[in-house]
N, C-alpha and C positions, 0 to 999 in steps of 0.2 A: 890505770885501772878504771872501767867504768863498774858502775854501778846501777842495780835497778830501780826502777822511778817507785814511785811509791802506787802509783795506778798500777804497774807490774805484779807487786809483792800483793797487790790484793788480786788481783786475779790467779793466783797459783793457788789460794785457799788455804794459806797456815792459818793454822789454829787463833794466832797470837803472833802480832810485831808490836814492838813501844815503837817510840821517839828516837827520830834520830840515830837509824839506823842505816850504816852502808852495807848493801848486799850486793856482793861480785856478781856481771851477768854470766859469766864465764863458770861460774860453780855451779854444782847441780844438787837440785834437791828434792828427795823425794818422799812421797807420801804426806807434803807436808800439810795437809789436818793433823798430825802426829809430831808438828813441830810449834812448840813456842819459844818464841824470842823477846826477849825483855829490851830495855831502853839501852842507847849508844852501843848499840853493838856493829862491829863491822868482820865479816864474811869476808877473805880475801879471793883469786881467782884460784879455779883449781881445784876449791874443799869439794868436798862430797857430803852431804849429809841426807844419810839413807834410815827414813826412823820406819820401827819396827813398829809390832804392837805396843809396846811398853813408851813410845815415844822418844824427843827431843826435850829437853830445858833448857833452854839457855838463859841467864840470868842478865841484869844489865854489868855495863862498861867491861865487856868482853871485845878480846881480838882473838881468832881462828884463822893463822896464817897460811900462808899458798903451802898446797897440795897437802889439805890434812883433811883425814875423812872420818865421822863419826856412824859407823854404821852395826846393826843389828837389832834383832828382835828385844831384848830387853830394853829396860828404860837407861837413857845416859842422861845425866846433870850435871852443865857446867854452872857451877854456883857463880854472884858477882863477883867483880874485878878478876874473872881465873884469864888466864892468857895459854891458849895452845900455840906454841913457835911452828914452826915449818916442818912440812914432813912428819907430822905424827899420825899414827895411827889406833881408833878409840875403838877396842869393838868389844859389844854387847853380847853377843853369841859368838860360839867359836864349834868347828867340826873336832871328834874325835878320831884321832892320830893312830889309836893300836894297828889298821888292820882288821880288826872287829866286823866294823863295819863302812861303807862306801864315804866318799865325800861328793861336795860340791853342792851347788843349788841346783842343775839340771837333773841329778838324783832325787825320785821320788823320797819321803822322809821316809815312809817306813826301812828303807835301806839306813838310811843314815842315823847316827846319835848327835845330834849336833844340841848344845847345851848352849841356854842363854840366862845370862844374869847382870841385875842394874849393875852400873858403872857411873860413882859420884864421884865430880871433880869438886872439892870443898871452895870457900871464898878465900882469895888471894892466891892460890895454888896457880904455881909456873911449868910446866911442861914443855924439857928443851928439846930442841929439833929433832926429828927421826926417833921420838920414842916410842915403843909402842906399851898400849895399856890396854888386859886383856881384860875378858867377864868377871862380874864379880867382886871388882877391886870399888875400892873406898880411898883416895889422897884427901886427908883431911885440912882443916883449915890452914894455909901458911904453908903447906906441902912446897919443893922446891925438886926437881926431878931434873938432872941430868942429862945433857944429849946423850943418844943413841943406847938408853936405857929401856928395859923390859921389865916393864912393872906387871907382877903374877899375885902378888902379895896389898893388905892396903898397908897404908903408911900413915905414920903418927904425927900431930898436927907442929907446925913449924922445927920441920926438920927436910934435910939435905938428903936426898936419897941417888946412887947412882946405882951403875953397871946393869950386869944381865945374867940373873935377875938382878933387879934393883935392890940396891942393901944399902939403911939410912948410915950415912959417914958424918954428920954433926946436926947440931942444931941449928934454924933460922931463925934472926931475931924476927920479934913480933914489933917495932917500931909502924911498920905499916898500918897497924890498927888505929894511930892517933892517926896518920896521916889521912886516913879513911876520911874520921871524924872531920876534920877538916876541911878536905877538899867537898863535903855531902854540906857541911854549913855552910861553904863558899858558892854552892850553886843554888842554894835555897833563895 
């Protein structure tokens, strides 16, 4: 996997990169004045991150694995240490489904109802493979998500959530949090 040089990542115009940061050249990104990226984060090939108005957050020591896109007009926040696995998809706005009225982005809006609302991924929150996570939603801190889950709902903080929709099945320990403390005095 290559990665962009850091002369790169300043020429595309994000808002915001820390330290220490790998960005796939292979991923695409757009809009990004509407993206900030905090420290050790690494971008795999593949993502998409499409920020709307409401923008991108990304927090530090994030991974965003191959082929995961974060896209829509609302604002999305991956808090620190959250990890998105492979194949998930995060979006901020979503087209309405009745019939009502049209879809797509090559339809002017007034045809369309397309509704957008933030999307926060809380710190330490895991999202497994092929999940998807629609507008609106909140995984709070410790969140633990399931592959091939469809989260519609938010979810309560260190707990196991699966299926479709996603329905929480137990609690996750919170041991993480010393480990936090820890490994942030070990780099100090």
């Amino acid at each position: 996997m290559a990665f962009l040089t850091e002369e790169q990542i300043k020429a595309m115009g994000f808002r915001h990169v820390g330290k220490n940061c790998l960005l796939s050249d292979k991923a695409s990104y757009y809009n990004c004045n509407n993206i900030i990226i905090g420290n050790n984060v690494r971008i795999d090939d593949f993502c998409v991150l499409s920020a709307g108005i409401g923008g991108i957050e990304i927090g530090s020591h994030i991974h965003i694995a191959v082929y995961s896109s974060l896209i829509g007009a609302g604002k999305i926040v991956l808090k620190d240490f959250s990890n998105i696995s492979s194949k998930v998809a995060i979006y901020s706005s979503n087209d309405e489904y009745s019939g009502q009225f049209m879809t797509n982005p090559t339809v002017p809006s007034q045809y369309t109802n397309v509704t957008s609302s933030d999307v926060i991924i809380g710190k330490h929150v895991i999202v497994g493979s092929g999940c998807v996570i629609l507008p609106g939603v909140t995984l709070e801190t410790g969140v633990a998500v399931g592959a091939l889950s469809l989260v519609n709902k938010n979810c309560t903080e260190f707990s196991v959530y699966m299926g479709t929709p996603a329905k929480k099945i137990k609690e996750r320990k919170s041991d993480l949090l010393e480990l936090e403390k820890q490994f942030l005095n070990s780099i100090k």
